[in-house]
N, C-alpha and C positions, 0 to 999 in steps of 0.2 A: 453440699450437693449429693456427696456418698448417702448421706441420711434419709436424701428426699428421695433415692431410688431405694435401699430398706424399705422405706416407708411405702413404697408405690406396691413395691412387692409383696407386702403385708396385705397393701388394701386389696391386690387383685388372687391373692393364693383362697383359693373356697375353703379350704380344711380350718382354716383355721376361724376365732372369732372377732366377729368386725369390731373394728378399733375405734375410738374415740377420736378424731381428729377433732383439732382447732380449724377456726375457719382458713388463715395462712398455709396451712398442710394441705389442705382440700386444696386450696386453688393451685400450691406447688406440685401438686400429685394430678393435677387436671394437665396444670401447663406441659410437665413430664409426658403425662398420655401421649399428649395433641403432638408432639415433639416425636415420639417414639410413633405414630403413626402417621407422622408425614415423613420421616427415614425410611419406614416399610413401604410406604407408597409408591420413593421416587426407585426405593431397590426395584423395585415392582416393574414398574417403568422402564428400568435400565435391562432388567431383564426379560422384558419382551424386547425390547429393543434389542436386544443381542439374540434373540433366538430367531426373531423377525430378519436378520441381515445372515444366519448362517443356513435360513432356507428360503431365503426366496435374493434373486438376485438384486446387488445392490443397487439403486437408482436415487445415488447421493447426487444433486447438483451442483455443484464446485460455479459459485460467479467471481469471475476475476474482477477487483479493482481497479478502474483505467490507471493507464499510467500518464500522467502529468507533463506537458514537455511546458518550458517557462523558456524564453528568449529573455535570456539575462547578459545579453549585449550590453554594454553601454557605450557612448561616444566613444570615450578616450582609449578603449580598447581598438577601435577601427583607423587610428591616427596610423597613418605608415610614416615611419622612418628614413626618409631620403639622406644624400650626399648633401642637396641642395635646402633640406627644410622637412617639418615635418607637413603631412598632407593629411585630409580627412575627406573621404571619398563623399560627391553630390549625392550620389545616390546608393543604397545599400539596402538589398532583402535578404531574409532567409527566412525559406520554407521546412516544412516537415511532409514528405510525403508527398510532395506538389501540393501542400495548402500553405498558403504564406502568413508568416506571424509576424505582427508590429514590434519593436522593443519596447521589454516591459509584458506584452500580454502571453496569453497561455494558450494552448491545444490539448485536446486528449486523444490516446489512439487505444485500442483495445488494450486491455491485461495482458493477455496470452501473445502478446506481440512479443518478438523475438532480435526483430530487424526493423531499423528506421531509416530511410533515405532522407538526408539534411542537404539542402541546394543553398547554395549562395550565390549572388549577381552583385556587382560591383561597377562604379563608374566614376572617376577621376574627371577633374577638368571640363565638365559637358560632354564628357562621353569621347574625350582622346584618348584615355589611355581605360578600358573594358574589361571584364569578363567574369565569371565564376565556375563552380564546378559543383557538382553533387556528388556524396559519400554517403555508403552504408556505413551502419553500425552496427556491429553484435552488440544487443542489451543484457547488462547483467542479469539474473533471475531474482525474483519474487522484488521487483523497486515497483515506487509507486510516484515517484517525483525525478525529473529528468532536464538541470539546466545546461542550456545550452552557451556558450561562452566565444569566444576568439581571440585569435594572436594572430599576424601578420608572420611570426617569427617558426610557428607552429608548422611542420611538413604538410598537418591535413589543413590545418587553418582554422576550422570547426575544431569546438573541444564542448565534447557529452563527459559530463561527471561521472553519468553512471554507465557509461558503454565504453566499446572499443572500436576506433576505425579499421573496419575490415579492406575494404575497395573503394577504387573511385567509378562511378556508372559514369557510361560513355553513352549515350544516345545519336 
């Protein structure tokens, strides 16, 4: 390679007298060229782009990637633990946001989200024993996938992989 740049430099210095290349030399002294000026090009490039962003202001647009929320409930998670037996509630939602997701399916909510409201509604027995509750969440920064989980045994009950229970909203 050392050789084929010698040599490149040979073929392009005027003073001196043109060389005799083989055809092999030519085309490695072609490829060298093509090579050495697509380098000056993208410098080229880079430095209008830098002289471009330190006079005139910048109007870079940053798109956030949605973030992902996956209801990754399943049954045996929602079994509550009695004295008497264990129990699996008739009926059982949880939302994201006030939009309610099936288990198993997904939602998206913007990037730049920060905080997510999780609701749950719960119903034992045909609706003897009821109720649920909705919780914020602080979102960790820069995620793009968010399952959400449960435990009976849990204080918030809701469990985000990638967040933190802040509060519980009261309406």
């Amino acid at each position: 390679m050392l050789s084929y740049l010698f040599l490149l430099a040979a073929a392009t210095t005027p003073d001196l007298p043109a060389p005799d290349f083989t055809p092999e030399q030519t085309q490695a002294i072609q490829e060298l060229t093509a090579i050495i000026v697509q380098d000056n090009a993208i410098d080229i490039v880079l430095a209008e782009a830098a002289t471009s962003t330190t006079t005139q202001p910048s109007q870079v647009v940053v798109i956030e990637q949605p973030i992902t929320i996956t209801n990754a409930i399943e049954p045996k998670m929602l079994k509550y633990k009695h004295w008497t037996g264990k129990y699996s509630p008739d009926k059982f939602a949880i939302s994201v946001n006030g939009t309610e997701i099936e288990q198993g399916k997904t939602c998206s909510i913007p990037g730049n989200s920060s905080t997510v409201e999780i609701g749950y509604t719960y119903s034992f027995m045909n609706g003897m024993k009821s109720g649920g509750r909705r919780i914020s969440y602080q979102l960790n920064e820069n995620i793009t996938q968010l399952n959400i989980t449960f435990d009976w045994n849990n204080d918030w009950r809701v469990i985000v992989d990638n967040g933190k229970a802040v509060k519980e909203v009261v309406s």
